[in-house]
C-alpha positions as CSV (number, residue, x, y, z in Angstrom):
1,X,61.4,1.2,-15.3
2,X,62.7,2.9,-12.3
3,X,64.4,0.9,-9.4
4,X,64.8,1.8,-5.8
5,X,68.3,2.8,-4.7
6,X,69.5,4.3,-1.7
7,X,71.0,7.5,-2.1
8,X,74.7,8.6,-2.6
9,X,73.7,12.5,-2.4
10,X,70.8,12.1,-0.7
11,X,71.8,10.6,2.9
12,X,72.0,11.1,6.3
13,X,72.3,7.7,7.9
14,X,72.2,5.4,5.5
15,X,70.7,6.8,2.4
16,X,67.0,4.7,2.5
17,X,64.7,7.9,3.1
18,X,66.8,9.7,0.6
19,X,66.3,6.6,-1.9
20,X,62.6,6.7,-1.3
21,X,62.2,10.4,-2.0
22,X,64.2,9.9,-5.6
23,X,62.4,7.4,-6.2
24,X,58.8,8.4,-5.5
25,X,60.5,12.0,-6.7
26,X,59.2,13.9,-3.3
27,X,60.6,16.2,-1.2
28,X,63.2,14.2,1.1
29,X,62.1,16.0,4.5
30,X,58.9,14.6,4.1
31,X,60.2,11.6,3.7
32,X,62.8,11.8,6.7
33,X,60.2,13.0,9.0
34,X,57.4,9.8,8.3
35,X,60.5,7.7,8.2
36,X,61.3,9.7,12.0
37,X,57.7,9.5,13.2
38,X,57.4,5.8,12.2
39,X,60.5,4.6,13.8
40,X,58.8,4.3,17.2
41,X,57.5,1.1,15.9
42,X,59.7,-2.0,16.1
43,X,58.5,-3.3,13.3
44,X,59.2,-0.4,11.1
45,X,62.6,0.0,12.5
46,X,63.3,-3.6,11.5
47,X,61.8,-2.6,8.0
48,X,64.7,0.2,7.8
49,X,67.5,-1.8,8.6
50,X,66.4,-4.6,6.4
51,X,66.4,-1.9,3.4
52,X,69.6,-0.4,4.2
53,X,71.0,-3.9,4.2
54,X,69.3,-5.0,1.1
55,X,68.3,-2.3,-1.2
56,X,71.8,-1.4,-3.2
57,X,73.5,1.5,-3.5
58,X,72.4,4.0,-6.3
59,X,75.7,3.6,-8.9
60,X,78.1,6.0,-9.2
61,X,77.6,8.5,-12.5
62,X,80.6,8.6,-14.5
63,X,81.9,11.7,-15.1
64,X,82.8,12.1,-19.1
């Protein structure tokens, strides 16, 4: 089962839209530019901030 992360590689602010893409496995500029168009909506800016708070960090791959 996959679990939503927000991107280490993937970032730009704070990794959410880049999370969302690798998770959904789409092309991040999409992604970036809903995430854009919707953040003239308070609600959905609240929404982001709340997932960059709360959704974890995608762990680091160990290099062997």
């Amino acid at each position: 089962m996959k679990k939503l992360y927000r991107s280490r590689t993937n970032r730009i602010i704070g990794g959410v839209a880049g999370g969302l893409a690798e998770y959904f496995d789409i092309d991040p500029i999409i992604v970036r530019l809903v995430t854009f168009g919707l953040m003239f909506s308070g609600a959905f800016l609240i929404a982001y901030i709340a997932a960059w708070i709360f959704v974890p960090l995608a762990p680091e791959k160990s290099a062997l």
